[in-house]
C-alpha positions in Angstrom: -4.7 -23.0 -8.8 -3.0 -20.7 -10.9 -0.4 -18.4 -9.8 -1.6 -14.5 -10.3 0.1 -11.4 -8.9 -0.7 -7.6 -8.4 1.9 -5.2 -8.0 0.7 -2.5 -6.5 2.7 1.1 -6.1 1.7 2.9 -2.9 1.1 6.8 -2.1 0.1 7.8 -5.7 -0.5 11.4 -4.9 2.7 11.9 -2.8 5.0 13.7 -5.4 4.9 14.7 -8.8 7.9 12.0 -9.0 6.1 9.6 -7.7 3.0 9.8 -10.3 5.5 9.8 -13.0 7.5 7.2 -12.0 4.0 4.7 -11.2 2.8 5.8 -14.9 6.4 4.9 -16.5 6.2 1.6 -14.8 2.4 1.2 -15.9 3.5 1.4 -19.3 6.6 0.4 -20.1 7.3 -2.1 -17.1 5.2 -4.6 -14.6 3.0 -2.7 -12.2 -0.8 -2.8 -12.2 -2.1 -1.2 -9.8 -1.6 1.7 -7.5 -3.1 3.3 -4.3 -4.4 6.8 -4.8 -3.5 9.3 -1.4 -6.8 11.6 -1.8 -4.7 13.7 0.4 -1.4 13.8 -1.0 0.4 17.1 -2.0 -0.2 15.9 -5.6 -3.1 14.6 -5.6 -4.6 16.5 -8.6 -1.7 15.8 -10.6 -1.8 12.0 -10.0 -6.0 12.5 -11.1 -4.9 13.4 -14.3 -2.2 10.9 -14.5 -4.6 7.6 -13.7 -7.1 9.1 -16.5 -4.3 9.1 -18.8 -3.3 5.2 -18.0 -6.5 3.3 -17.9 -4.8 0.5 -17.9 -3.6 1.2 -14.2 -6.1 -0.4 -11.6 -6.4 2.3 -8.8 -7.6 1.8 -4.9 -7.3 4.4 -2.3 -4.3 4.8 -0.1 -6.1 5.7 3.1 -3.7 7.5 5.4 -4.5 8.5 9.4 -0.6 9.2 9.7 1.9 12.1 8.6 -0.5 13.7 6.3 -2.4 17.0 6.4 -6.4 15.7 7.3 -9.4 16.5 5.0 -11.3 17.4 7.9 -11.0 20.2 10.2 -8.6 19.3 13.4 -10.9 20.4 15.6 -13.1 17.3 14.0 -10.6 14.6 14.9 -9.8 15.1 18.6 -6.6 12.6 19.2 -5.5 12.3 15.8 -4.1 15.5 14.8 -1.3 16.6 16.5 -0.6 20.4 17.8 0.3 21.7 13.6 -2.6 19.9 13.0 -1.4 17.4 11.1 -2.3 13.5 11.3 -0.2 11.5 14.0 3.4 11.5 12.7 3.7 7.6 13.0 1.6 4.2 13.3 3.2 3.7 17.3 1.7 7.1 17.7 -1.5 6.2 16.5 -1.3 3.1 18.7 -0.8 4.6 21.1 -3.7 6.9 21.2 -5.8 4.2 20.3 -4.7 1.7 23.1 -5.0 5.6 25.3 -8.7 5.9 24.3 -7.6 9.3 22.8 -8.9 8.6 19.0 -12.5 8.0 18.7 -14.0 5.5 15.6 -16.4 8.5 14.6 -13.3 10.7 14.2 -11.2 8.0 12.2 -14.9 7.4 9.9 -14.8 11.3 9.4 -11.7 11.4 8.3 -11.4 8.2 5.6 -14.9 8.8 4.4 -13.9 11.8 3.4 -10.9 10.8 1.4 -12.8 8.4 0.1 -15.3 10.7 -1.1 -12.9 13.1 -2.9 -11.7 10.4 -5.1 -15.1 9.5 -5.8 -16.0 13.0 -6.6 -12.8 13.4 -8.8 -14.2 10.7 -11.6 -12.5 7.6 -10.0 -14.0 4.4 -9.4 -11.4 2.7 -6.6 -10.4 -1.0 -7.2 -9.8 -1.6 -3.3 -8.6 -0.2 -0.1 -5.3 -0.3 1.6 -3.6 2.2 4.5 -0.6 4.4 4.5 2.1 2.7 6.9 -0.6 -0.8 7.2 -2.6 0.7 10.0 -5.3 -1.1 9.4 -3.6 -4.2 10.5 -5.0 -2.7 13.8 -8.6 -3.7 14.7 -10.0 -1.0 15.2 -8.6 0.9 12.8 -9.8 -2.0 10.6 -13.4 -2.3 11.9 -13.6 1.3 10.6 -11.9 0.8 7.1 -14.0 -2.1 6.3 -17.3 -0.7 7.1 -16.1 2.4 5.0 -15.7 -0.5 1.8 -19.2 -2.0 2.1 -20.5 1.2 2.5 -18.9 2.7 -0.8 -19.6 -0.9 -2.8 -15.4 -0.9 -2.9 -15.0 -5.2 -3.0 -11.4 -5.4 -2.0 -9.0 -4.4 0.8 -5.6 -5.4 0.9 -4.3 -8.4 2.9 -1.6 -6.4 5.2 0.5 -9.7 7.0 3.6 -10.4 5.3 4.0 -14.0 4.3 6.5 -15.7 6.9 8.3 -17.4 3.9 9.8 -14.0 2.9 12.6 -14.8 5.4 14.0 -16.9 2.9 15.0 -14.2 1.0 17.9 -12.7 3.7 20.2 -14.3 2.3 20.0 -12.4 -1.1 20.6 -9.1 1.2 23.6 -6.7 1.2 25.1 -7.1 4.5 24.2 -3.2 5.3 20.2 -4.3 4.5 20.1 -7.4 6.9 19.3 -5.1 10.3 16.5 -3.5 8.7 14.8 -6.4 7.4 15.4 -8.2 10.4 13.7 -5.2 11.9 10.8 -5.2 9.7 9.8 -8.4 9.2 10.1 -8.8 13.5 7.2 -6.1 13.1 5.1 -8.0 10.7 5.5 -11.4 12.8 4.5 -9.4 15.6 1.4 -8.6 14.3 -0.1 -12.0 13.3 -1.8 -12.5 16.2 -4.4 -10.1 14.1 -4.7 -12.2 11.3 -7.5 -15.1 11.7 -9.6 -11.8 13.2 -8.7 -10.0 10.1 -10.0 -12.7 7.8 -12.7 -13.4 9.5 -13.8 -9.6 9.2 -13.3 -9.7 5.7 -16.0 -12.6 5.0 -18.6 -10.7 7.9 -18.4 -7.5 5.5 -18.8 -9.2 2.4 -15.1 -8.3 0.7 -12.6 -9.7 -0.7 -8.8 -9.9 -0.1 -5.8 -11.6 -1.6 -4.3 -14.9 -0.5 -0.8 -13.4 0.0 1.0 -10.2 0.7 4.5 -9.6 0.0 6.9 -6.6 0.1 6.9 -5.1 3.6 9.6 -6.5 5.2 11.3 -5.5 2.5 10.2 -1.9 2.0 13.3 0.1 0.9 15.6 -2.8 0.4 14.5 -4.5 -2.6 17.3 -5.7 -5.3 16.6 -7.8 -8.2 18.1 -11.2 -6.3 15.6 -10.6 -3.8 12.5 -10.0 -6.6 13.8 -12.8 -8.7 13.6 -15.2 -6.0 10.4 -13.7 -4.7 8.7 -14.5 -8.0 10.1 -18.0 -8.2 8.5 -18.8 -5.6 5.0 -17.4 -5.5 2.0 -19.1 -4.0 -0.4 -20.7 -5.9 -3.6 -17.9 -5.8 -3.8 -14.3 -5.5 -0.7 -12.9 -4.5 0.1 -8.9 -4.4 3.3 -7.3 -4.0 3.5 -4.1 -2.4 6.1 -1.3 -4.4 7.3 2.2 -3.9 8.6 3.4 -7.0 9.4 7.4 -7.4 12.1 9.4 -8.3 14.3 10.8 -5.7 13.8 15.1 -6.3 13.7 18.1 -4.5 10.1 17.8 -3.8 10.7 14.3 -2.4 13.3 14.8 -0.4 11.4 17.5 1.7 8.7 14.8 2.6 8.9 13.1 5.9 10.1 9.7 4.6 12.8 7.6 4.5 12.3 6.2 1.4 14.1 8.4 -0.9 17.0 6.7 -3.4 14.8 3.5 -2.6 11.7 4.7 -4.6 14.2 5.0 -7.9 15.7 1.6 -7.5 12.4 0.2 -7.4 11.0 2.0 -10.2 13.9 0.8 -12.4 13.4 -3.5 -10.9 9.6 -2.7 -12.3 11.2 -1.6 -15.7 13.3 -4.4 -16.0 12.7 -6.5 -19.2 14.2 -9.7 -17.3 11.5 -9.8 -14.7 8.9 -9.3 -17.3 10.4 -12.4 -19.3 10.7 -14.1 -15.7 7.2 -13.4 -15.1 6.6 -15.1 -18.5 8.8 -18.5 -17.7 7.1 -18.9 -14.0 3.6 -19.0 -15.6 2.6 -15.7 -13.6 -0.5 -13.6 -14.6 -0.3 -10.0 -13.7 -3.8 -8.8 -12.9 -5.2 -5.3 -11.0 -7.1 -5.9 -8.0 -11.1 -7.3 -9.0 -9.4 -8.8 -12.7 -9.7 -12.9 -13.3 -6.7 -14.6 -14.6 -7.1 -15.5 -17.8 
């Protein structure tokens, strides 16, 4: 089997620096593909962005945290929270779903309807994927892969973390090592999921790729860790997840911790050596749906 890869940016639509920074690396560096927040404070801008770049394969960041909803909050009892505003975290979600306080109906609504605003807005989505992985929880998956047969969308993004990624700790700075430790304990954690997960995928009809890589080390990437990430890959259909941006005032009012993270990324994805790495390791960059050639 050959060896392909997607690199896909998440939260398109978060920032204006965020839709520059995912078309700069569309162009000039490796990334093909990006997940599309329909809504994201910029979501408009990033529209016009994605027409501009054709070549950027685009899915649909669905997002049931942090986020203002599409729907009314009266229409999603237990997930809004008092501002009305979407649950501020995944445990928080959790732990409304394990409560009995979030309804599938109410979780439908709301991703139908952001589904339906990129739709509306011209786009034709390449696959599905969710803000913070939350649909690594059943039933938030049930709902998300009903919502991708129903809208013909073929692919939805493999969310465990390949367990070989622990090999690349030792290519961390010594003040990165608790946090992936940290984050890859999280996506261990949630394997138990996984032969359910698959199995979901074939009962629907959809596709997903063979590997996922990137979350354990959300926010920590360095070109060591990339380096030896790609000279390694799987054989098959691998995607790595990114977060490139640039680190502005409008960012840095945003509820997230990745801030000088998104610009270090976004500059690994410009890099000229991974592209001519890319090259040497026999890798062929596809967007999500593309054959390898």
């Amino acid at each position: 089997m050959k060896r392909v890869l997607i690199i896909n940016a998440d939260d398109l639509g978060y920032t204006q620096g965020v839709n520059r920074a995912v078309a700069q690396c569309c162009r000039q560096g490796i990334l093909t593909s990006a997940t599309l927040m329909a809504n994201g404070p910029a979501f408009e801008d990033a529209v016009a962005m994605v027409k501009d770049n054709p070549a950027l394969g685009v899915g649909i960041h669905l997002v049931l945290t942090e986020l203002q909803p599409l729907s009314r909050p009266d229409e999603l009892p237990g997930l809004v929270d008092g501002r009305g505003r979407l649950l501020p975290t995944p445990a928080a979600l959790l732990t409304a779903l394990l409560r009995g306080k979030v309804s599938r109906p109410a979780m439908h609504k709301e991703l139908a309807r952001q589904v339906s605003k990129a739709l509306d807005y011209g786009l034709t989505p390449t696959h599905l994927d969710s803000h913070m992985h939350v649909h690594v929880l059943p039933q938030v998956c049930e709902v998300v892969l009903d919502i991708a047969q129903t809208y013909g969308i073929p692919w939805v993004r493999n969310p465990f973390e390949q367990a070989s990624a622990w090999r690349l700790y030792p290519l961390l700075l010594q003040q990165q090592r608790l946090t992936f430790c940290k984050q890859y304990l999280q996506t261990m954690l949630v394997t138990l999921y996984r032969s359910r997960f698959f199995r979901d995928v074939r009962r629907f009809g959809l596709r997903t790729p063979d590997h996922m890589f990137g979350i354990a080390l959300t926010g920590i990437w360095s070109e060591p860790a990339i380096r030896q990430l790609l000279s390694h890959l799987p054989a098959g259909i691998n995607e790595l997840m990114v977060h490139p941006g640039a680190c502005d005032e409008e960012l840095r009012q945003r509820p997230t911790r990745l801030h000088e993270a998104r610009e270090w990324e976004r500059d690994l994805l410009l890099s000229a050596s991974l592209k001519d790495l890319l090259q040497r390791c026999d890798i062929t960059l596809i967007r999500y749906g593309e054959e390898a050639t």
